[in-house]
C-alpha positions in Angstrom: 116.0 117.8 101.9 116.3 115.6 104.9 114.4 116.9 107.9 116.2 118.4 111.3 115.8 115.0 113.3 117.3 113.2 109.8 120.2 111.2 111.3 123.5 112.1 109.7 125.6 109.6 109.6 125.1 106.3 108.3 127.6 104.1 109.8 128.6 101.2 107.7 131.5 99.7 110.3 130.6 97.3 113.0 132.1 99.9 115.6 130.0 102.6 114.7 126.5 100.6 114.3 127.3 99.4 117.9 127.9 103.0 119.3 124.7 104.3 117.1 122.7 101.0 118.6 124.3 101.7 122.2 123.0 105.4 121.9 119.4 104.3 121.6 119.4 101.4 124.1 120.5 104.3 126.5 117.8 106.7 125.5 115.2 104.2 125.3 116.4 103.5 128.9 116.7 106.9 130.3 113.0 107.3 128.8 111.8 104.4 130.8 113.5 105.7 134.1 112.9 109.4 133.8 110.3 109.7 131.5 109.9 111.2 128.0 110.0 114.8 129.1 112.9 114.4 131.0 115.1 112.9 128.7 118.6 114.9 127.6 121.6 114.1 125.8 123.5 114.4 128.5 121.2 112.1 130.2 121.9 109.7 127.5 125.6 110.0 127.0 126.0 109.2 130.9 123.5 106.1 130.7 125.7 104.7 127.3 128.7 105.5 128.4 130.4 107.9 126.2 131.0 111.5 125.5 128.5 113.6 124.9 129.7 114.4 121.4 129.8 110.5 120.2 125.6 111.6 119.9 125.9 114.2 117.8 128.4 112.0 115.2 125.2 110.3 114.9 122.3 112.3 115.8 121.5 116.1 115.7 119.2 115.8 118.3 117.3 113.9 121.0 114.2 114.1 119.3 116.4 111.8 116.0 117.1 109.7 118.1 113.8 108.7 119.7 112.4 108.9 116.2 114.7 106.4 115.2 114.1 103.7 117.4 110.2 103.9 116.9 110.4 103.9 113.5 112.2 100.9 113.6 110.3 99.7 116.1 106.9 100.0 114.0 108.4 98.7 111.4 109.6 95.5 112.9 105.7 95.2 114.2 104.6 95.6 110.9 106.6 92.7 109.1 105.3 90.7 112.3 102.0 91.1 111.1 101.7 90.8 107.6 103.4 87.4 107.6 101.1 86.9 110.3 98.5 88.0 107.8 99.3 85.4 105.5 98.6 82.4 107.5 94.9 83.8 107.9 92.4 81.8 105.6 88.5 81.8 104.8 87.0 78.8 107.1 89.0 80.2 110.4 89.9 83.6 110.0 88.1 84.3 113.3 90.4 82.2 115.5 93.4 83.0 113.5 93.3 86.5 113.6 92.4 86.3 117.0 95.6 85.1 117.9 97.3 87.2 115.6 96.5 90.2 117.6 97.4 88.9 120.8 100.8 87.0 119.3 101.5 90.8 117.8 101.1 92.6 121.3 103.1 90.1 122.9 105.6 90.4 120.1 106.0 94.2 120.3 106.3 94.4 123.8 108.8 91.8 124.0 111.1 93.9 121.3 110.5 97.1 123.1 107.8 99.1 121.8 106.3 99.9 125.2 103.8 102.1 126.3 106.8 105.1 127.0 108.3 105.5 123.3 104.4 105.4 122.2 103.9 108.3 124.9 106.7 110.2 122.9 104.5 110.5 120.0 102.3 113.1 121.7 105.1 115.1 122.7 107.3 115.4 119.2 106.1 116.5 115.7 108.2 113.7 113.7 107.4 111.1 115.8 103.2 111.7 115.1 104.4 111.8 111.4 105.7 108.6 111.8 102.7 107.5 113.3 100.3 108.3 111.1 102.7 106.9 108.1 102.2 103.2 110.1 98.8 103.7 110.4 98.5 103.5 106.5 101.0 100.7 106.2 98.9 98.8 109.0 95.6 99.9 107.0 96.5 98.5 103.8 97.9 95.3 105.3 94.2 94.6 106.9 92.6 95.9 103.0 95.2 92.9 101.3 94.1 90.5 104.4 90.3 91.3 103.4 90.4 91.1 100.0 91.9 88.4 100.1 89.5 86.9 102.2 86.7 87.7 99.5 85.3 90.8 100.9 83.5 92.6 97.5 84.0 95.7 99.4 85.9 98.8 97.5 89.4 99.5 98.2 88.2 103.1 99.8 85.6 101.4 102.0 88.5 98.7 103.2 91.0 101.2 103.8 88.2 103.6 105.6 87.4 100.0 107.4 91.3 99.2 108.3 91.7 102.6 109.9 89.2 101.9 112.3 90.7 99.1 113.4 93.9 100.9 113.9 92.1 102.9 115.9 91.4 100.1 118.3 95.4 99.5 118.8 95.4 102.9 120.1 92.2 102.2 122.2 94.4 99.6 124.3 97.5 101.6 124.9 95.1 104.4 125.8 93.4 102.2 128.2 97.0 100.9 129.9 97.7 105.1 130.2 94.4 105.0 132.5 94.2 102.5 134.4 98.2 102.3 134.6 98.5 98.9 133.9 98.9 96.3 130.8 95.9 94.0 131.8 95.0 91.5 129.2 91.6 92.7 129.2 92.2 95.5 126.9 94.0 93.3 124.1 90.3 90.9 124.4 87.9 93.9 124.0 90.2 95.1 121.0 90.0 91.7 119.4 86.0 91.2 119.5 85.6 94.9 118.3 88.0 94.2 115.2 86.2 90.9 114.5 82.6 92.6 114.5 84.0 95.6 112.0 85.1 92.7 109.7 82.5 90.4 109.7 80.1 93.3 107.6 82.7 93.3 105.0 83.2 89.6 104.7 79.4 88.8 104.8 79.4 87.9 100.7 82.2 86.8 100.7 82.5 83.4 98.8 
């Protein structure tokens, strides 16, 4: 049974994936203006345009509609990623995934995923399930990257590993909260701890 912020209607004309797409452009911009906790559908109707009503065609809720667009969101970072992943050899994994990281933030950040719908999260129940579903998808990328890379390590000790460095994604958005900024610093720090984590696992490594 679907849950309460399941959208319900899956629009399959080009008329109705515009309205559904113009409905979270709006919210995503009302978020950015007014901030997660003061977002509304009425808010978001105004912002897009249309009648209040058109939302609920398509959403049964606010809280759908933000867990839409960061699922998709998450997502889209994810693909980026693991064909990012696959690029990533033996002899210069360092450099590569190096860049990987910082190509990725730039990526996400360019399509949206900004430091206000990952706020969200902490306010809305779906949105930390949705979360915590990516960080397994992101985990098990890094265990496929690493064993790939000839770590002998178990799967368990990877995935246990690959959390970790999830962790250290969160570290940098947590850091831009503090210091209220998105200074490069934060992605550099993230990318030498992620390289010392891996090195242990790749140390008899062929």
């Amino acid at each position: 049974m679907p849950g309460k912020t399941s959208a319900k209607r899956r629009p399959v004309q080009a008329r109705s994936r515009k309205i559904k797409a113009t409905i979270m452009e709006a919210a995503h911009d009302v978020m950015r203006e007014r901030g997660i906790r003061a977002i509304t559908t009425n808010a978001i109707a105004e912002h897009a345009g249309i009648k209040i009503g058109s939302i609920y065609d398509y959403f049964p809720n606010k809280e759908a509609i933000i867990a839409e667009i960061y699922e998709g969101k998450l997502a889209q970072v994810r693909g980026f990623l693991e064909a990012g992943s696959e690029r990533i050899d033996r002899v210069e994994w360092r450099p590569q995934l190096s860049n990987l990281i910082r190509e990725t933030w730039t990526y996400q950040l360019a399509i949206g995923l900004d430091r206000t719908i990952v706020d969200a999260s902490y306010y809305y129940e779906d949105l930390l399930r949705i979360a915590r579903a990516h960080s397994q998808l992101f985990a098990s990328n890094y265990v496929r990257l690493l064993r790939r890379l000839g770590s002998d390590w178990s799967d368990e000790r990877l995935f246990d590993l690959s959390i970790s460095i999830y962790t250290l994604v969160n570290a940098t958005w947590s850091y831009w909260r503090l210091t209220e900024s998105s200074d490069s610093i934060a992605i550099e720090r993230q990318i030498v701890l992620t390289i010392r984590l891996i090195e242990p696992a790749l140390d008899h490594a062929p």
